[in-house]
N, C-alpha and C positions, 0 to 999 in steps of 0.2 A: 717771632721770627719764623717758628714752622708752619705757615700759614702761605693759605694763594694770595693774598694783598699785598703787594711790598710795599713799602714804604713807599712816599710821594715824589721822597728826595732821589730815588732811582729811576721813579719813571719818568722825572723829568729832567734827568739824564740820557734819558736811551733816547725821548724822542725826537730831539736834535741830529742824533747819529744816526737813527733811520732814515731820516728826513733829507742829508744829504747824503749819505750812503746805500742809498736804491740796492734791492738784492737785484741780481741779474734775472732778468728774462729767459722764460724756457724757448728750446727752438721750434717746440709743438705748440699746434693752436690749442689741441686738449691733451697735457701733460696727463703723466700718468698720474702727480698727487701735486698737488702745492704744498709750499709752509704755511702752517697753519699758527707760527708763533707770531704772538702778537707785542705790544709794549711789556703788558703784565712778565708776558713768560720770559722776554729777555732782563726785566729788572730783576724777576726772583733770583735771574741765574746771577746776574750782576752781585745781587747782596749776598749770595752764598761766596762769591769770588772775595769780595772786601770784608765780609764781617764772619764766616767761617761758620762752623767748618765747612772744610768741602769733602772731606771723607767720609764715610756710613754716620751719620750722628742722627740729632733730632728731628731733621725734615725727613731722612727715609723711614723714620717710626710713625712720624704724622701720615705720608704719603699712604703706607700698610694699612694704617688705622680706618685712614677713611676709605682705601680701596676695598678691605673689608666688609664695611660701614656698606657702603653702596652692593655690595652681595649679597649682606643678609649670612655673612660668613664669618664662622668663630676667629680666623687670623689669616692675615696675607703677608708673604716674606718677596721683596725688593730684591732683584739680583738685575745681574748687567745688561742679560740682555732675552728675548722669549725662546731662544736654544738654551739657553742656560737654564730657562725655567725648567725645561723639559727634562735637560739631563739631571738638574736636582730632584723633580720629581721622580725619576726610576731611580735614582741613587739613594734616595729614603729607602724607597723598599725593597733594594738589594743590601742594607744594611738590616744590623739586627734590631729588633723590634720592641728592645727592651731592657732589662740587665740579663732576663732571662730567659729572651725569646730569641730565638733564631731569625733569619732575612724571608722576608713576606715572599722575596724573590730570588731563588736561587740558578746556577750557572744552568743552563740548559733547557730552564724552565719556555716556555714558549708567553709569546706575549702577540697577540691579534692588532694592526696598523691597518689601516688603508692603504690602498692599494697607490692611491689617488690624495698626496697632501704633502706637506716639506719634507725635506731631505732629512731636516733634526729632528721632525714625529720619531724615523725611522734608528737614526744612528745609537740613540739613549740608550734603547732596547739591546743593540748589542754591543754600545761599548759597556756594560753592566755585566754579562755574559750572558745576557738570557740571544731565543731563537726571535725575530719577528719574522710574524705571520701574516701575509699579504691578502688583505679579503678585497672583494672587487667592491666596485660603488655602482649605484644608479646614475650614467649619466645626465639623467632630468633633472637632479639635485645636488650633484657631485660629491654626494655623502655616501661610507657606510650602511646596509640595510640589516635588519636582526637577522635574514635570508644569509648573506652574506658571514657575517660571523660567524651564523652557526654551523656554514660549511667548515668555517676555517679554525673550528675546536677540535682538539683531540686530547686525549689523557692529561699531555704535558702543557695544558694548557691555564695559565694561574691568573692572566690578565689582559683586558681590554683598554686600549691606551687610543682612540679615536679622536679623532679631527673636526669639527666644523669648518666644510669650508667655504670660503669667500663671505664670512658672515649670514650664510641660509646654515640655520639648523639644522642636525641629524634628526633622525628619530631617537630621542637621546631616553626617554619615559620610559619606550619599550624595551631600547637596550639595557638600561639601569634596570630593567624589570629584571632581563632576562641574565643580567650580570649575579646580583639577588639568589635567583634559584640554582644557578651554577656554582656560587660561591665565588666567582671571580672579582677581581679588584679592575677600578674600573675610575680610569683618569680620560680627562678630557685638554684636549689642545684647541685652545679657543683664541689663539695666538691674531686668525684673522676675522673673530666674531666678537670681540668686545659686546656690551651690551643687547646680543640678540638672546632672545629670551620664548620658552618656551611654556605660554600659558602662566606668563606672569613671573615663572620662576627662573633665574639666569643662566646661560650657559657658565659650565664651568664651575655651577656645585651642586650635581644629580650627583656624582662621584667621590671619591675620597678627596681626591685635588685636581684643580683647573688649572692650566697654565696660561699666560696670557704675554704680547710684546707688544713694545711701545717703539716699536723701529719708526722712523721718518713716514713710512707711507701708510701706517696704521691709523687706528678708528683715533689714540691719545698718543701721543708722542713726547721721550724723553732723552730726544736722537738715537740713543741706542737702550735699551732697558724691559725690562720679563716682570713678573709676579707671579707667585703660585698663592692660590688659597685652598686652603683646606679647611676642613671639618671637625679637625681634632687638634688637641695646643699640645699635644706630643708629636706629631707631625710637624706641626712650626716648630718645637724646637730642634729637630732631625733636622729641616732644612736651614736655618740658620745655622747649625753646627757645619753642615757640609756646606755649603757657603763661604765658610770662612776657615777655612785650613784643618776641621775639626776641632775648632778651636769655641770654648762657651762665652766670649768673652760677651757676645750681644743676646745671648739670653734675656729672656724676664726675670727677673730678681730673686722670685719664689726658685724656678728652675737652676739659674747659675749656682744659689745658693747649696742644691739639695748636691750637686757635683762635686762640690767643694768641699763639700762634710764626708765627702767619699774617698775624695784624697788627698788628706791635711799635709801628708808632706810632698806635694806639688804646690809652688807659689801658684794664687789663685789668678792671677795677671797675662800667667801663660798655662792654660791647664789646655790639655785635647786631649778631647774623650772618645776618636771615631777619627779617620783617615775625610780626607774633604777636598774644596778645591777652594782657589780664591778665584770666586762669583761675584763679588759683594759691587755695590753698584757706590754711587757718589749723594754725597746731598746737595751738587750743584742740580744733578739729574731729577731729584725727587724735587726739589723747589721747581724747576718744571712742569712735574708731573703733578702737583698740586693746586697748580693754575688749569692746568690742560682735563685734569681729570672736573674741577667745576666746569669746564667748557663742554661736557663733552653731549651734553642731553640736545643744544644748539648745532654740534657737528652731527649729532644722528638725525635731526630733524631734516639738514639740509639732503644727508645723503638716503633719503628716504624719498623725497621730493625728487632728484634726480631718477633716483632708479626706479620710479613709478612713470616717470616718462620715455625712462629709455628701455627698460621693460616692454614699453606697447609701443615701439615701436619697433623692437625685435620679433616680436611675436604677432604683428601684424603680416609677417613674412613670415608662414609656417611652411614653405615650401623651401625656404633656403635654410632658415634657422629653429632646429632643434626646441621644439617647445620645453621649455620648463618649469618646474614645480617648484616654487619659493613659498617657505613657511610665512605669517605671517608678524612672526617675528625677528625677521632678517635684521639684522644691521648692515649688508652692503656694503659689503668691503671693496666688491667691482661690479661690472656688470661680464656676467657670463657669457660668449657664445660661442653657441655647439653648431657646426653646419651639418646640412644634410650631407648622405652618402651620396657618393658623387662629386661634391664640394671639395676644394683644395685650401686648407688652411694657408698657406704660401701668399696663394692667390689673396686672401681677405688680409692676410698682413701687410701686405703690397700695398692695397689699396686705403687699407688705412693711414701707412705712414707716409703716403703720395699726401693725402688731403690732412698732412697736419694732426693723428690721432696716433697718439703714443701707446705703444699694446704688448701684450705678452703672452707669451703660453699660458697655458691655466695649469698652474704654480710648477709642480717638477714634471706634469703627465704622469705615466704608467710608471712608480718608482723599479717596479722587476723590468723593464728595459734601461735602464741606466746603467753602463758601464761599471759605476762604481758597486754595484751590488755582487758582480765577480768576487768581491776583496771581503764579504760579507756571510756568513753562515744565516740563512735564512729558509724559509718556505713559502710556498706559495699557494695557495688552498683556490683550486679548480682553474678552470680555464678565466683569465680576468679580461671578460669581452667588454664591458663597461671601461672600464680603466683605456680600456685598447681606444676607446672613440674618445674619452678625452685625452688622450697623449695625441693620438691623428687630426681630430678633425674639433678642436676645443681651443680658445685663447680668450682674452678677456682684456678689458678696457676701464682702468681706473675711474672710481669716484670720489672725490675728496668734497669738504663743506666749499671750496674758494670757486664752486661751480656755478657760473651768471645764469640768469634764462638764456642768452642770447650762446652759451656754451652750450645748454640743456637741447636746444635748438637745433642748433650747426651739427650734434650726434645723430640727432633724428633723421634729419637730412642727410647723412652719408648713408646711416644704414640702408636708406630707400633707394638709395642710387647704386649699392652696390646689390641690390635684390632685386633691383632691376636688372643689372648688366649682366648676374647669375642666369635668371630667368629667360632672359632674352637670348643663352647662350652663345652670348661674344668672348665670354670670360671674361672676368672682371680684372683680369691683367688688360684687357685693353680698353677700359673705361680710363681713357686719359683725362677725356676734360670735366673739370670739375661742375659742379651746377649753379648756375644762381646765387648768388653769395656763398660759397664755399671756398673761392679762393683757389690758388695752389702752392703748397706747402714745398719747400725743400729741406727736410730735415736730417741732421746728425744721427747716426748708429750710433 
């Protein structure tokens, strides 16, 4: 049952139902992601519906097992969604550390973000009580630099909680180096880097714990659903306790047991040993994610393929767009572009979404200009000029596996016609007509 195969007798049930029940058409020629579920992924959900459970049971322990498995990592904990992963990982180490240790992370402590990465990198840090510390990024990479951090330490500073973004690697070696000699704890948000890997080794376990989301537009998807792995099986059981109400019930057997012998007269059915939340994800989810996570070496192939095309064809325009520096073990979550100074971001979303190309900021831009950081006790460590050019002059263009040549193509060809209309100084708000098999798009906000 906890397996990616289902049964034969559900796939061939769905595929009648697909068959005459077509998903809708996007209104973009290049959507920002497709669905990627196939017959498999809607049977397994099918059989978790008819044969059970559908609440946390055996497929979210096989899902763990093998997301583990594929890390090269002592245990990975399932929760609902990759903000949740997040917030469980700082809620471990704002809790105590033992029976006899104190919180890795206490009120006030200061904790190092990017300056440049989601909104839930940043929110963990202080709904925990700790300070986040806003270090700037390289725009060539849209990452974090050791340069960067180390501006943004000071006394109160106990941990580094950093981002990969868009699937390009940080410098993650050096920081883990430099995390090491400082003593600092040092988590990684790899929510939009599944699979990218740095010299063979994965993101998401140079640190204590990785956090990872399976949202709709991600590398594996469980429509909504996170994982953390860690390093240590005292850590997984901290996050499964806070997961689930502080409650041991889905402990490993050694673990639940050793709680239990701690407080005989607590029935052992409902014991909690720690305050928690309920995170806890479903096993129609993980029967998903256990189709989709074998799928997923097939889905980096393709988007690796795309963004080696669409890559040279941004960068063959280094007059308009921002050359960049992409590790070689990207997993491509988008494809990045930075315009040059002078350049109007407006103007390049305009023009994208006239011709049919679905796009967006590049993820929240400068998080310390976001209103919501008023309502926030934070810091900011130095001038964040980097951060400033991706909030202004940065947005990005989805790749998903459901990418044709003939999609691969049609991108290539807008970039050039919009680096032309740049270059030509007409302004690309007035490149109405489209080129040569490009089409014109009328699309939905």
């Amino acid at each position: 049952m906890a397996n990616a195969h289902p049964p034969a007798a559900f796939l061939d049930a769905v595929r009648p139902l697909r068959a005459a029940f077509p998903e809708a058409p996007s209104p973009y020629r290049l959507p920002l992601t497709t669905n990627t579920f196939g017959d498999a992924e809607i049977a397994a959900a099918l059989e978790a519906l008819v044969r059970g459970p559908m609440t946390l049971g055996p497929r979210v322990a096989a899902f763990e097992a093998a997301f583990a498995a594929a890390h090269d990592a002592p245990d990975a904990v399932f929760c609902n969604s990759g903000s949740s992963a997040n917030l469980l990982a700082m809620a471990v180490l704002a809790r105590p550390q033992g029976p006899d240790a104190g919180p890795a992370l206490q009120p006030g402590d200061e904790v190092v973000v990017p300056a440049v990465t989601w909104s839930t990198t940043l929110w963990p840090v202080a709904q925990v009580g700790c300070v986040p510390v806003l270090a700037d990024v390289d725009p060539a990479t849209l990452n974090v630099t050791v340069a960067s951090i180390e501006r943004a330490l000071s006394p109160r500073t106990r941990a580094v909680f950093l981002a990969h973004i868009l699937g390009n690697p940080a410098p993650i070696q050096e920081i883990a180096d430099l995390c090491r000699q400082r003593g600092l704890i040092l988590v990684e948000d790899v929510c939009e880097s599944l699979d990218a890997d740095v010299d063979g080794k994965r993101c998401g376990t140079f640190g204590r714990m990785g956090t990872f989301s399976f949202y709709f537009s991600h590398h594996i998807c469980t429509v909504e659903g996170g994982m953390v792995v860690c390093q240590d099986a005292a850590d997984g059981d901290r996050l499964r306790i806070q997961r689930a109400h502080g409650w041991t019930r889905n402990l490993p057997a050694p673990s639940k047991a050793a709680w239990e012998s701690r407080y005989p007269d607590v029935d052992p059915r409902f014991l909690f040993v720690d305050s928690g939340y309920n995170l806890r994800p479903t096993d129609l989810q993980a029967a998903i994610g256990l189709v989709q996570l074998e799928r997923r070496h097939a889905f980096l192939a393709s988007r690796r393929r795309a963004a080696a095309r669409w890559m040279a064809a941004r960068d063959r325009h280094p007059a308009v767009f921002l050359p960049m520096r992409v590790a070689p073990g990207s997993s491509h979550f988008a494809l990045p572009l930075v315009l040059q100074p002078g350049l109007h971001r407006a103007e390049l979303a305009a023009f994208l979404e006239r011709h049919g190309v679905e796009n967006r900021p590049l993820v929240a831009g400068n998080l310390a200009r976001q209103p919501a950081l008023q309502h926030v006790t934070h810091r900011i460590a130095g001038p964040l000029v980097g951060a400033d050019v991706v909030h202004d002059r940065a947005m990005y263009v989805g790749i998903h596996p459901g990418l044709a040549e003939a999609d691969i193509e049609y991108l290539c060809e807008v970039l050039d016609r919009f680096a032309a209309a740049a270059l030509a100084g007409t302004g690309a708000g007035d490149a109405h007509a489209p080129g040569p098999g490009l089409g014109v798009w009328a699309v939905a906000t």
